[in-house]
N, C-alpha and C positions, 0 to 999 in steps of 0.2 A: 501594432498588433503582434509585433514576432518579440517582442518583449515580456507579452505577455508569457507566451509559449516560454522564453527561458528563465522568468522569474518562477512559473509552474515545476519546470524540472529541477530548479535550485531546490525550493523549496522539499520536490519530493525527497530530492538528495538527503536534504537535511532533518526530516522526519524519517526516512528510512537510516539514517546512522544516528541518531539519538538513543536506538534500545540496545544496539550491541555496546555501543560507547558508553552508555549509563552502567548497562547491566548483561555484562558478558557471559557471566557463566548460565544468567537464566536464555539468553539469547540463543546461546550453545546448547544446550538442551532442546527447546525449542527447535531449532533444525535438524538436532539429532530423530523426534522425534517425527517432523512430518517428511524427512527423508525416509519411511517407515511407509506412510502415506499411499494408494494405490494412484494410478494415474489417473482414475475417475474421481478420487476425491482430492485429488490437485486439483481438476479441472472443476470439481465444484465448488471450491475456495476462489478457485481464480474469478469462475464465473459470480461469484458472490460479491466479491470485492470490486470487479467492475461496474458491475449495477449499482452497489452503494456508489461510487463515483459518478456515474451517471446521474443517480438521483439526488447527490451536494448539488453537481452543476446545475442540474434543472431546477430545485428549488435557488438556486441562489440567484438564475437569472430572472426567477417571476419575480422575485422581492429589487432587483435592481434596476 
């Protein structure tokens, strides 16, 4: 089980350095712009992006 858990965080590793590593200058833009960002819509990105996670895992465990 705890294999899981660190194949999970490789993986994020390696999905989260594919876009600056591919394509830096659009990357760099990119944070320049949602450093701009208010902290209610940080927290509504954040909150966005966990629920879609949420709901990968939960469909992925009805289908397994």
């Amino acid at each position: 089980m705890n294999d899981v858990w660190i194949i999970s965080i490789g993986l994020a590793f390696i999905v989260e350095g594919m876009i600056p590593f591919l394509f830096p200058a659009q990357w760099r833009r990119a944070v320049e712009s949602i450093a701009k960002f208010t902290d209610g819509q940080i927290r509504t990105v954040g909150l966005f992006a966990l629920l879609c996670g949420l709901a990968v895992i939960w469909i992925a465990r009805l289908f397994s």
